[in-house]
GULUM-474864 format. One record per residue (C-alpha): residue in three letters; x, y, z. Coordinates in Angstrom, 1 decimal, decimal comma. Layout:
N
   aa      xx      yy      zz
  ALA       X       Y       Z
...
// end
This chain:
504
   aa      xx      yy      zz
  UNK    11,0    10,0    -2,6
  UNK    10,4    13,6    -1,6
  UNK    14,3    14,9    -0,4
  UNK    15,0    13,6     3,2
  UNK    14,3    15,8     6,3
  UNK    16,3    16,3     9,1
  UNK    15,0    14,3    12,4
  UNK    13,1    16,2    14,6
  UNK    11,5    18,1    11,3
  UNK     8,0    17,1    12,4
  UNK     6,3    14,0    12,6
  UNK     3,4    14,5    10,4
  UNK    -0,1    13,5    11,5
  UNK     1,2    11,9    14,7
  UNK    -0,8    10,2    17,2
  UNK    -0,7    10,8    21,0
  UNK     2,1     8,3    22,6
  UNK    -0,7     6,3    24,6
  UNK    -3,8     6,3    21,9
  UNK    -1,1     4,3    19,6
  UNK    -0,4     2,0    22,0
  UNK    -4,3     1,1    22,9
  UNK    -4,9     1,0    19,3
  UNK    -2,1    -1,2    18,8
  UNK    -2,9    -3,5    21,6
  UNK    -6,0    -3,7    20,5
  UNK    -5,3    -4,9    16,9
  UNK    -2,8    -7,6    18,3
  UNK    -5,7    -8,9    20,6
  UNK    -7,7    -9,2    17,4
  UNK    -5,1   -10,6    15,3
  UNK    -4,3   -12,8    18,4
  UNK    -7,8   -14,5    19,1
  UNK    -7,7   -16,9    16,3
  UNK    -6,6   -21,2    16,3
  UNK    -7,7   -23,8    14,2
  UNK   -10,3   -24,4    16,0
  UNK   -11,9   -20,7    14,9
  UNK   -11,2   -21,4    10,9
  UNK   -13,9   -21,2     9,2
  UNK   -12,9   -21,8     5,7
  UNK   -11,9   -24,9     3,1
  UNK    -8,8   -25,6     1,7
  UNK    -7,7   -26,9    -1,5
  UNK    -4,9   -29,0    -2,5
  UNK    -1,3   -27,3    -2,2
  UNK    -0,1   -25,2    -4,8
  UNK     3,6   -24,1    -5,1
  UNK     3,7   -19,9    -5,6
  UNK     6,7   -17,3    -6,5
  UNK     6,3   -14,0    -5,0
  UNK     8,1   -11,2    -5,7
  UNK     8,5    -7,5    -4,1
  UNK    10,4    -5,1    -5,7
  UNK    10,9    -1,2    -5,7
  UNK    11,6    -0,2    -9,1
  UNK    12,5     3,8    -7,6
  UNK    10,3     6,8    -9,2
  UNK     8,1     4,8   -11,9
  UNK    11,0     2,3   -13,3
  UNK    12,2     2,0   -17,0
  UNK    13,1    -0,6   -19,1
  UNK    16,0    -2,2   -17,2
  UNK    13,2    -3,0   -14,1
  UNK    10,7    -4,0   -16,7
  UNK    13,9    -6,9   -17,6
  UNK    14,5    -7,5   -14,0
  UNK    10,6    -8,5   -13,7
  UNK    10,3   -10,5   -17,1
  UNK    13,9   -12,3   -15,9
  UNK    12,8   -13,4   -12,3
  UNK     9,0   -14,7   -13,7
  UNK     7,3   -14,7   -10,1
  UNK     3,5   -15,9    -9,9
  UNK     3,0   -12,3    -8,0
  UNK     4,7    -9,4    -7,8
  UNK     4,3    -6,8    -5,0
  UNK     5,3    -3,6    -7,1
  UNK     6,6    -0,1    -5,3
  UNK     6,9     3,0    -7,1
  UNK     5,0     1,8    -9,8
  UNK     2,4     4,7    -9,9
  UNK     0,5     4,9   -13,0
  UNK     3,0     3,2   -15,6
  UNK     1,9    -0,2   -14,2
  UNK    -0,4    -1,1   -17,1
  UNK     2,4    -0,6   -19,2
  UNK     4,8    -2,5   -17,1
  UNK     2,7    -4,9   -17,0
  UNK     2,2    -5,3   -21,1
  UNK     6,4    -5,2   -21,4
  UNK     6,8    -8,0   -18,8
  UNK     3,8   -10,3   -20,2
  UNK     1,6   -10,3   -17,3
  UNK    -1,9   -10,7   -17,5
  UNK    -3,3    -9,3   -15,1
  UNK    -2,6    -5,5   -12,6
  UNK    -4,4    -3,8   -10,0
  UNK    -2,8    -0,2   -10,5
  UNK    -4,4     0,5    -6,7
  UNK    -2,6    -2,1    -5,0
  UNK     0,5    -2,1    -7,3
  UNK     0,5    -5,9    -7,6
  UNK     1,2    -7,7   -10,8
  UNK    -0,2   -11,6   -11,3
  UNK    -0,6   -14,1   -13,1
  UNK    -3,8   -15,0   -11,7
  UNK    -7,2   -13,0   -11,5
  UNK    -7,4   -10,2    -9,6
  UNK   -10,5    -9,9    -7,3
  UNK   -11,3    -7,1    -5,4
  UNK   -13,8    -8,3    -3,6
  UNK   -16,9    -7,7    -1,3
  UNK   -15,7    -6,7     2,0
  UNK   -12,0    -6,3     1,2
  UNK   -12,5    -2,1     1,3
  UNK   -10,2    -2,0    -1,7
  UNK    -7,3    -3,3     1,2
  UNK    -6,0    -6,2    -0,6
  UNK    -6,6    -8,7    -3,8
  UNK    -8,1   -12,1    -3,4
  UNK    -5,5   -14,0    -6,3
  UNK    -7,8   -17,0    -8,0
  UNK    -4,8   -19,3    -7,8
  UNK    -7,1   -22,5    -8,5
  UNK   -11,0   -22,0    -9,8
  UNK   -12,8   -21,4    -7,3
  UNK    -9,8   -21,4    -4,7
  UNK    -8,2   -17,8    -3,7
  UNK    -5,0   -16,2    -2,0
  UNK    -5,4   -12,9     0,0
  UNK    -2,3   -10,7    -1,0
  UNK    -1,4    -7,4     0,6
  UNK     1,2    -5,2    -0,9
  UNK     2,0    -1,3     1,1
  UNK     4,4     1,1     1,2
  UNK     5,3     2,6     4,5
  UNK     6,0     6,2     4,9
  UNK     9,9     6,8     4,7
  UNK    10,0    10,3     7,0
  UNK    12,0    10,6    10,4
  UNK    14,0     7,5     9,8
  UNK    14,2     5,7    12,6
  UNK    18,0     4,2    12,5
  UNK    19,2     7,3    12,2
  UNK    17,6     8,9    15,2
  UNK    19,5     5,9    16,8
  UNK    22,7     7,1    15,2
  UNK    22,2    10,5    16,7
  UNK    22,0     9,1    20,6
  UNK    18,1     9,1    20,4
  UNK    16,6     7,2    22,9
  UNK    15,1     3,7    21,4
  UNK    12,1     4,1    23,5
  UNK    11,5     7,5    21,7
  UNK    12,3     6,5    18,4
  UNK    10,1     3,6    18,4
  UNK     6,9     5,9    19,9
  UNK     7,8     8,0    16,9
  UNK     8,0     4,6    14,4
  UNK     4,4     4,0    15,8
  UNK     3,1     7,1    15,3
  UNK     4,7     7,5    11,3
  UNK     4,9     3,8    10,3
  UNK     2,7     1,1    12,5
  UNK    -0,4     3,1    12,8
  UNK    -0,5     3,4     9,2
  UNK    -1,6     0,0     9,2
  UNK    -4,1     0,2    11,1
  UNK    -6,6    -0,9     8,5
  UNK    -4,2    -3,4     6,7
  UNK    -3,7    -5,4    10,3
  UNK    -7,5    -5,4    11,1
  UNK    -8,1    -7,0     7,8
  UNK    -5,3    -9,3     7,7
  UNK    -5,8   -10,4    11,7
  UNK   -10,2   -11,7    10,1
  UNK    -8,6   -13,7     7,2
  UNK    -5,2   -15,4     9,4
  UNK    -8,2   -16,0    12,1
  UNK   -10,8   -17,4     9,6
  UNK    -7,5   -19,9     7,9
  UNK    -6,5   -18,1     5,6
  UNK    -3,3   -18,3     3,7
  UNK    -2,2   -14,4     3,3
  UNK     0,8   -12,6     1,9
  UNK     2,2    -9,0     2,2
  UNK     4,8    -7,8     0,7
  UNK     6,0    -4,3     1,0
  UNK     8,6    -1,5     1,3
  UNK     8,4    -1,0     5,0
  UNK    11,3     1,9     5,9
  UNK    12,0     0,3     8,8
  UNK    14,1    -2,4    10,2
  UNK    13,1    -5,9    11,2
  UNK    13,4    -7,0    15,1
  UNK    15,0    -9,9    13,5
  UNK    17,9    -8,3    12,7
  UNK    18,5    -5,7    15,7
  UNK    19,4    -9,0    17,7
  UNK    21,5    -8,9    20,4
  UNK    24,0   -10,9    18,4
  UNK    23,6    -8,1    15,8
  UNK    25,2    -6,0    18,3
  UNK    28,4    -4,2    16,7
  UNK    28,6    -6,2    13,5
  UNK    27,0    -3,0    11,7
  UNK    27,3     0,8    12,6
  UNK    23,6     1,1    12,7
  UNK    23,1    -1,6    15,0
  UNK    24,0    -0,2    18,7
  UNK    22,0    -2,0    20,6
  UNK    19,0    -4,6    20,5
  UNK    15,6    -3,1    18,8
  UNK    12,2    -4,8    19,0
  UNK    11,1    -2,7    16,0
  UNK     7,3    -2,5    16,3
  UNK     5,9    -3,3    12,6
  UNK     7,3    -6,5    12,7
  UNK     6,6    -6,8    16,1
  UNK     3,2    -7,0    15,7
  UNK     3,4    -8,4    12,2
  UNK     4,5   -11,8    14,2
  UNK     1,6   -11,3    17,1
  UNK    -0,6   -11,4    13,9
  UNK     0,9   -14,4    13,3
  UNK     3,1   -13,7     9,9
  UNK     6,6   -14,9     9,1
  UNK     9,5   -12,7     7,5
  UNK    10,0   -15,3     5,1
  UNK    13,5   -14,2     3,9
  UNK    14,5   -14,6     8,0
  UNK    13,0   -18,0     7,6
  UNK    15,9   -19,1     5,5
  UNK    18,2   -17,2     6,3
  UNK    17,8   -17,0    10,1
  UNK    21,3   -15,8    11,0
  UNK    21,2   -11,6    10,7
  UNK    25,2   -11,7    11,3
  UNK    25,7   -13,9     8,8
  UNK    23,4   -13,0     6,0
  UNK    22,2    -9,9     6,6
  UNK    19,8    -9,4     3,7
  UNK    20,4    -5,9     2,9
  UNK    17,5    -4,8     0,8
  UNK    18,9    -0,9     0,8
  UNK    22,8    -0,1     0,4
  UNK    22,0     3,3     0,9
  UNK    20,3     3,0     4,6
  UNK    22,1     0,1     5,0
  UNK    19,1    -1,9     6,2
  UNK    16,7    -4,8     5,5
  UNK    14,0    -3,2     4,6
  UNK    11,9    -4,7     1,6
  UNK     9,8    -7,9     3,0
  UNK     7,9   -10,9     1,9
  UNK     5,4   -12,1     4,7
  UNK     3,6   -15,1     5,0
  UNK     0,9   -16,3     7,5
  UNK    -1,4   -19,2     7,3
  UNK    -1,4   -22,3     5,4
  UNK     1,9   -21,9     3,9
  UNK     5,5   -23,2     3,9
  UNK     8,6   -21,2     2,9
  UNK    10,7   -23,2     0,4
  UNK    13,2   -20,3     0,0
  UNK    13,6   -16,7    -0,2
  UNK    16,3   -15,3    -2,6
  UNK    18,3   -11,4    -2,4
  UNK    17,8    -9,8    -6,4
  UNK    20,3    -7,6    -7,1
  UNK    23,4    -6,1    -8,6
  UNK    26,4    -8,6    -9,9
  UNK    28,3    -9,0    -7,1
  UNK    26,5    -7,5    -4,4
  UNK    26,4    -8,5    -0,7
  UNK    24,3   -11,8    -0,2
  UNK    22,9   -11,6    -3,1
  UNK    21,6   -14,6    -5,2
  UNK    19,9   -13,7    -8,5
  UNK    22,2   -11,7    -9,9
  UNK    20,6    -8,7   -13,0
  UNK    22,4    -6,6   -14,8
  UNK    22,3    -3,6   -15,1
  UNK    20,9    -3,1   -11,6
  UNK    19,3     0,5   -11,6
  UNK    17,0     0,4    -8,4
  UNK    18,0     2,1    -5,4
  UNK    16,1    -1,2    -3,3
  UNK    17,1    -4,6    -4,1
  UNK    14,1    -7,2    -4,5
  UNK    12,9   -10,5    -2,2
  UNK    12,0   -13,6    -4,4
  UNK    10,2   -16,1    -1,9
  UNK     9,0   -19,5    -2,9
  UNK     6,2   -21,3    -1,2
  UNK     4,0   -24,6    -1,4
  UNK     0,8   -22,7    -0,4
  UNK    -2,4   -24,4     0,5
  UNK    -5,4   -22,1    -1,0
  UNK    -8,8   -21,3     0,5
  UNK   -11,9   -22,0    -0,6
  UNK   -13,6   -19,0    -2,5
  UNK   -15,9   -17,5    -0,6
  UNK   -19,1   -16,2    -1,3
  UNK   -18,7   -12,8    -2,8
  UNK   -18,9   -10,0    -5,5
  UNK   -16,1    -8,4    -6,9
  UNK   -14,2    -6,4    -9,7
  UNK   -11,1    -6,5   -10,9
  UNK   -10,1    -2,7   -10,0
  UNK   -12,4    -0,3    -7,8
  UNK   -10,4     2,8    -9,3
  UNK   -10,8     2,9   -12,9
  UNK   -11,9     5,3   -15,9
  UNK   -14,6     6,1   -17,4
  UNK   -15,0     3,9   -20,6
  UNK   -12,8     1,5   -19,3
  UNK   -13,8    -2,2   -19,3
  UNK   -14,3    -3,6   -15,8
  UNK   -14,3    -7,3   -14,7
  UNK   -17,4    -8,2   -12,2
  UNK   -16,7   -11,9   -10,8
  UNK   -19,3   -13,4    -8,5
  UNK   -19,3   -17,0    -5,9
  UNK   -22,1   -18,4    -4,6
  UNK   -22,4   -22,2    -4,0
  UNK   -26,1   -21,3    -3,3
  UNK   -26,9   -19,6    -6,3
  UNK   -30,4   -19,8    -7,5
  UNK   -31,4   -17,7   -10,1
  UNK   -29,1   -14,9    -9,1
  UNK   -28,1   -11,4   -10,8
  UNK   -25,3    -8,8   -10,5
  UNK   -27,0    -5,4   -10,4
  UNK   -24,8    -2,2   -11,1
  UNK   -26,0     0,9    -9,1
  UNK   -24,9     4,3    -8,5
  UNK   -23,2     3,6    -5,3
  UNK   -26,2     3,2    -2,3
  UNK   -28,7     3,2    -5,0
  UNK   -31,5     0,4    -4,9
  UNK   -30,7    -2,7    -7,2
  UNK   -34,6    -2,4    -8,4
  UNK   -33,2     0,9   -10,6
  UNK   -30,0    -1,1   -11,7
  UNK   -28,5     0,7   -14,8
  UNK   -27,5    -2,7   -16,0
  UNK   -27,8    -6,4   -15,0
  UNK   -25,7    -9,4   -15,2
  UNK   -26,7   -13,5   -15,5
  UNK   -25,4   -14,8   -12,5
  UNK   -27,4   -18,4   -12,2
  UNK   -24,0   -20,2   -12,6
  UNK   -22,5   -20,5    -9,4
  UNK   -18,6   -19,4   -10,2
  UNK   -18,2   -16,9   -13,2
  UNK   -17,2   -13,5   -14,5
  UNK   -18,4   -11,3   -17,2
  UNK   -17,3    -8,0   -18,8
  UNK   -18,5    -4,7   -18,1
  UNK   -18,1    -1,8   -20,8
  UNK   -18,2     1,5   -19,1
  UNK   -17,8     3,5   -22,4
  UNK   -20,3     6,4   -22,0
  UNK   -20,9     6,5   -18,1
  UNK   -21,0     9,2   -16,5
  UNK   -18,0     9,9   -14,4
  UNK   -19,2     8,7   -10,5
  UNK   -19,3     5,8    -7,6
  UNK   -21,3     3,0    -8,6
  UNK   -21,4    -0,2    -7,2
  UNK   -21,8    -4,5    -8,2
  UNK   -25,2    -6,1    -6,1
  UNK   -24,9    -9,9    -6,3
  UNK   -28,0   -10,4    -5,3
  UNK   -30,3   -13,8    -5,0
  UNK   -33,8   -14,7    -5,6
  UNK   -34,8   -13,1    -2,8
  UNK   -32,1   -11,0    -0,9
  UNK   -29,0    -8,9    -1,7
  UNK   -26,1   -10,9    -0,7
  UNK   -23,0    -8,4    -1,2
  UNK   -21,8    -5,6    -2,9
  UNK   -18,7    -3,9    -3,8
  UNK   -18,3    -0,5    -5,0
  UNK   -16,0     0,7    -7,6
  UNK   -15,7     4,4    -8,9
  UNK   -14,8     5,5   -12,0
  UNK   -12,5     8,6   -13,1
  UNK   -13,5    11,4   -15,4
  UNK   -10,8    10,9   -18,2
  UNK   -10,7    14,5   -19,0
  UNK   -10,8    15,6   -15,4
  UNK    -9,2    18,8   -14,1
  UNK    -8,0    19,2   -10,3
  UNK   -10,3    21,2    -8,2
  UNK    -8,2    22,5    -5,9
  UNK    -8,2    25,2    -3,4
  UNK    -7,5    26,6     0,9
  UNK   -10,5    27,1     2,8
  UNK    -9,3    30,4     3,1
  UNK    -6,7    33,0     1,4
  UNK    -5,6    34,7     4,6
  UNK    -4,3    33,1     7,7
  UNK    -3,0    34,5    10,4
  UNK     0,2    33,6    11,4
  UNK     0,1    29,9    12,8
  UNK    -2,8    29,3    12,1
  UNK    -3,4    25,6    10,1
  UNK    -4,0    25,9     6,5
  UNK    -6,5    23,7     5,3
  UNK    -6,8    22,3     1,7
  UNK    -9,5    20,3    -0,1
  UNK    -9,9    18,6    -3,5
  UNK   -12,3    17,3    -5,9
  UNK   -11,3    15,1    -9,3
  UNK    -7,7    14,2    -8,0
  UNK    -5,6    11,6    -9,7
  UNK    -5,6     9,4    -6,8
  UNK    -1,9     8,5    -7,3
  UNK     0,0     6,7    -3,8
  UNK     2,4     9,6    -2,7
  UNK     0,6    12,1    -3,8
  UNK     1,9    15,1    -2,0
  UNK     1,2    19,0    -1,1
  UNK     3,9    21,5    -1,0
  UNK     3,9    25,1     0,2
  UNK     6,2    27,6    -1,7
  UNK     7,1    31,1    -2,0
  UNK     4,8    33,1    -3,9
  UNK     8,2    34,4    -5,7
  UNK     9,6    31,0    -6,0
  UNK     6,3    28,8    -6,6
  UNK     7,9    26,9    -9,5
  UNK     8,5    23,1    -8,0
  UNK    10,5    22,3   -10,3
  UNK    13,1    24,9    -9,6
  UNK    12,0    26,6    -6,0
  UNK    12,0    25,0    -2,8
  UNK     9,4    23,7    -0,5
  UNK     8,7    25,1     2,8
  UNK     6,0    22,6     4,4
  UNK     4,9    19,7     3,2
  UNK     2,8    16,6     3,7
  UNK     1,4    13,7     1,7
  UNK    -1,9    13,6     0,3
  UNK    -3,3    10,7     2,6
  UNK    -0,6    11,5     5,5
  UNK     1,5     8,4     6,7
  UNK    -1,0     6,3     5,3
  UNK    -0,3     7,0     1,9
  UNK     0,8     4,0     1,5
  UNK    -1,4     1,4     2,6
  UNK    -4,9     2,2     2,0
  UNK    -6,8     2,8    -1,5
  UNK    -5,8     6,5    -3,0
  UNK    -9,1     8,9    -3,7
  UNK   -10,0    11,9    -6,2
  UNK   -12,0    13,7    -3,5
  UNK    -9,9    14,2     0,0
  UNK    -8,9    17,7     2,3
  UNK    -5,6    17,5     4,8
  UNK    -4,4    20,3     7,4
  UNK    -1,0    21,5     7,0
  UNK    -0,1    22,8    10,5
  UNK     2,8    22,3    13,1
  UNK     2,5    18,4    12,9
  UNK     3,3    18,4     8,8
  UNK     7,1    18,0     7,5
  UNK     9,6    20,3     7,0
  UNK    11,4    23,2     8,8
  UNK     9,3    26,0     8,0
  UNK     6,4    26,2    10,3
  UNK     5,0    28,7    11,5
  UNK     5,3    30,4     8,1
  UNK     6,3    33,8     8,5
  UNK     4,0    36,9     6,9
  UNK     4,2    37,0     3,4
  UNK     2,4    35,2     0,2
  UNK     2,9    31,7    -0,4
  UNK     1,5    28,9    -3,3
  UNK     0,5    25,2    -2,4
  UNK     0,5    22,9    -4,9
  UNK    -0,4    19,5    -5,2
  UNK     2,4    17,5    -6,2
  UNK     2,3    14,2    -8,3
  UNK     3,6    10,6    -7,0
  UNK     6,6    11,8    -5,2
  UNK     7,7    14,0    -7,1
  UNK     7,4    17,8    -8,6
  UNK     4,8    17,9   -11,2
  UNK     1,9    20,1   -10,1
  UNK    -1,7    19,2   -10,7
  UNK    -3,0    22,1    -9,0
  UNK    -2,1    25,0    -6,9
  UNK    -4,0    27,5    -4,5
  UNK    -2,4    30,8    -3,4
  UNK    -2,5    31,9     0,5
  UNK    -1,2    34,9     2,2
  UNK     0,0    34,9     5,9
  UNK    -1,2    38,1     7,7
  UNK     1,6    40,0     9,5
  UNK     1,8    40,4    13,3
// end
């Protein structure tokens, strides 16, 4: 990740103390509403599923590819992939990648109707489905060490929900309808942040970093949403296994989560030969994260009735999967529009009388753009789905909405034909020391903010960077400065804009 900052160095787009507590209590009343008695889907017959999250640190290379191929899980929740997934998943024989969502499977995936590009629905069994989450939470203003410092808990964990649990906002909405409506649901993730599981007060002592007993708030209302930490399911004893996912941190901090119609069989450390409590042993190890195999006998849902595609974020040229369901159908059609177009000027159709089925959509020649996929019946549009497809020779339009600021004042940027990478970042540099991969950074801020992580990337997007953005440097003083935008995490520019701060 971008280097570390110091705590205290800013705590990016945070929310006010009291709005993230209404907005949290809010989504736990939501995710809390549901019972049996408010399912509204069927089930199949129980399946038994592998799942698999693993940070492979800045894109991977052959030596994760192995680690992948070796361990052979139905799903894997994939972090750092960025955009060498596809060929990840080619080296590790799996069929089927949402580059998006980072997830890897050996079932289709649907992006469907509905899901806002949030999560996949896995076809684990025709016609039966599996919603799967995978996010990366933001690492900044690291909450265990604030502890180490003599920061209050109660502080650190306002600051946690301001960088890390609002973030999910949109994840946890999502995930509370389909737990509610019976389904069985999986997220897996790299969360940066403890598990109140393991800050018991037993945990007391045994580790330097735990001082005292921490409700940590992401799993907190991960379990009022009514999700297990699967690993903690098996290994419930924090002293005795602590699970560390992270030597570095020292912390737990790479999950598998379950809720729903599921049972844990087991959940497994991947890791170095050798290493701390762990039980699938690779070699060589290369990751900075160790991984979390978890085994399950899952009972999947019924397939609702929906339109999807395989990716929402693809190329132009690229071949696109549209799947449809509806137990209903009668004479139906998928129409493909320009996104909020009327299906009557469809620039293509598809056969959809068969209830259950999928067809191939070729793309070569369209024009850069958002379209989207209109399942519609014989006599009413019954969903839709966009998806958007990527100029393949597009160039960064990038730029300030002004070239002089005066001092303090928040410098806002804007940008058209991005690559729509997760981590994309922007960095602010010395006009005299503008290279990034050689100069050094003054403010900075990812692309999407703290939610960088957990909701689809976009080409067209603007941020503010300002007093609330990372780093050490704000208010910059007078003088001329270069921001660039900055590539998964790390220092390849895509585009840059020059600025000058007026003097006083």
């Amino acid at each position: 990740m971008v280097p570390e900052q110091p705590i205290g160095s800013g705590l990016g787009r945070r929310l006010p103390a009291l709005a993230v507590l209404f907005g949290l209590l809010a989504l736990t009343a939501l995710a809390g509403c549901g019972g049996d008695d408010e399912e509204t889907v069927a089930h199949g017959d129980p399946i038994k599923l592998d799942v698999l999250v693993y940070n492979i640190e800045y894109s991977g290379d052959a030596t994760t590819d192995a680690v992948i191929r070796d361990v052979d899980a139905d799903v894997v929740g994939v972090l750092e992939s960025y955009e060498r997934l596809p060929e990840i998943a080619e080296r590790t024989g799996y069929p089927y990648y949402n580059t998006s969502l980072q997830i890897l499977s050996k079932f289709p995936i649907l992006e469907a109707s509905g899901g806002d590009g949030l999560y996949a629905m896995l076809e684990v069994e025709p016609g039966y489905v599996v919603p799967f989450f995978n996010v990366h939470l933001d690492y900044v203003d690291w909450g265990p060490r604030a502890l180490a410092k003599g920061v209050p808990a109660e502080e650190v964990i306002d600051n946690e929900n301001a960088v890390r649990t609002a973030a999910l906002a949109r994840p946890i909405a999502a995930m509370g309808e389909l737990v509610n409506a019976g389904y069985p649901v999986f997220l897996t993730g790299d969360f940066n942040e403890p598990s109140s599981l393991d800050y018991t007060e037993e945990a007391v002592g045994t580790r330097k970093e735990i001082t005292e007993r921490v409700a940590w708030p992401v799993s907190s209302l991960l379990f009022d949403v009514g999700f297990r930490d699967t690993y903690r399911e098996v290994n419930p004893d924090p002293v005795a296994v602590p699970g560390i996912t992270q030597e570095r941190s020292g912390e737990r901090i790479d999950y598998v989560y379950a809720a729903g119609p599921s049972e844990t069989l087991d959940s497994k450390l991947v890791g170095e030969p050798g290493g701390e409590d762990v039980d699938i042993e690779e070699a060589p190890w290369t990751s900075d994260h160790r991984a979390v195999l978890s085994t399950f006998d899952v009972t999947p849902a019924e397939m609702p009735t929906l339109v999807a595609v395989d990716a929402r974020l693809a190329t132009a040229g690229d071949e696109i999967t549209v799947s449809w369901n509806d137990a209903e159908a009668d004479g139906n059609e998928v129409a493909i529009v320009p996104e909020g177009a009327d299906p009557a000027d469809a620039l293509e159709t598809i056969d959809a009388a068969q209830p259950r089925g999928d067809a191939p959509l070729d793309t070569g020649g369209w024009e850069p753009g958002s379209y989207e996929a209109v399942l519609l019946g014989s006599d009413e549009e019954i969903a839709r789905v966009s998806f958007y497809l990527r100029d393949p020779d597009a160039k960064l339009d990038f730029g300030t909405d002004k070239t002089v600021y005066e001092k303090g004042e928040p410098i806002r940027v804007s940008w058209t034909g991005g690559p729509a990478n997760r981590w994309d970042w922007l960095g602010v540099y010395p006009a005299d020391d503008s290279d990034p991969e050689k100069g050094s950074y003054l403010t900075w801020d990812y692309a999407e903010g703290h939610s960088a992580g957990t909701v689809p990337p976009r080409t067209v997007g603007e941020a503010v960077l300002g007093p609330n953005s990372q780093g050490n440097s704000w208010p910059l003083p007078p003088g001329d400065y270069v921001v660039h935008y900055l590539l998964a995490d790390q220092y390849d520019s895509a585009g840059s804009a020059e600025f000058t701060v007026a003097g006083d």
